[in-house]
C-alpha positions in Angstrom: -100.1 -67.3 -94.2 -101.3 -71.0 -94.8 -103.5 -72.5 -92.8 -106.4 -75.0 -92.5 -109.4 -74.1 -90.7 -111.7 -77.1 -89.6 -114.0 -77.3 -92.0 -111.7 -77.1 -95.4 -110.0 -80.1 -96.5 -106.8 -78.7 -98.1 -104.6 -75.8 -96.8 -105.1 -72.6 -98.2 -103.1 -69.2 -98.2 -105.1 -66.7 -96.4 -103.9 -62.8 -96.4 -105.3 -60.9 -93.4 -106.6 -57.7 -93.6 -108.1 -55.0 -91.4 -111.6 -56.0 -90.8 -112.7 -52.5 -89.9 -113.9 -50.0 -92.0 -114.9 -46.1 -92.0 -117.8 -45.8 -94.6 -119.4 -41.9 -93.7 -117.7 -41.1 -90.2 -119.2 -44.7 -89.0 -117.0 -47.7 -88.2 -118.0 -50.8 -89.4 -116.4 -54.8 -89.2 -116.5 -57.2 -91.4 -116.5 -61.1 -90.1 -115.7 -64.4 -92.1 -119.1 -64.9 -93.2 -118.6 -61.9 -95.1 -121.4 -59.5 -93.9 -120.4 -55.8 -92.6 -121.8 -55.5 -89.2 -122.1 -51.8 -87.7 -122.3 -48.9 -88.0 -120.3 -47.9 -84.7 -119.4 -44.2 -83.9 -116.0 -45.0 -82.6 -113.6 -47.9 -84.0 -112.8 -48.6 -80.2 -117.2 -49.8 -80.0 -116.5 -51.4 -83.6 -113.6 -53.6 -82.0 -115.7 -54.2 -78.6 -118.2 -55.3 -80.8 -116.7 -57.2 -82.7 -114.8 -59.3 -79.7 -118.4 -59.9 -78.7 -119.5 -60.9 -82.2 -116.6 -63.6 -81.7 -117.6 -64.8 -78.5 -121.4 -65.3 -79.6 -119.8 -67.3 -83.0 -117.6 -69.9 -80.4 -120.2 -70.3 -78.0 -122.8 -71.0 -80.5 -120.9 -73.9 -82.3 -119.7 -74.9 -79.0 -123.5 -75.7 -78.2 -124.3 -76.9 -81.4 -121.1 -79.6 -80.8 -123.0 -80.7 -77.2 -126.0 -81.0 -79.2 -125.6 -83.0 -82.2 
């Protein structure tokens, strides 16, 4: 997949993967920033979870844009 995300310059070829893990019967996710956030009991909490990670990420650079 090429693509450009907003902050690069060039285009680059990015490969996705599945961002969530089992590590010792616990689910985890892992985000663009590259930390693992969880541990989750069920992959369905994980992916909750991680929707609601995204939403925090938008809404927080969308007020950062209003403020700067």
């Amino acid at each position: 997949m090429l693509g450009k995300r907003a902050e690069e310059i060039a285009p680059a070829t990015r490969f996705r993967s599945d961002r969530f893990t089992l590590i010792n019967g616990n689910f985890f996710f892992s985000t663009r920033e590259n930390t693992l956030e969880g541990p989750f009991p069920t992959r369905e909490e994980a992916v909750k979870e991680s929707e609601a990670y995204i939403e925090r990420a938008v809404s927080n650079r969308m007020r950062n844009e209003l403020a700067g």
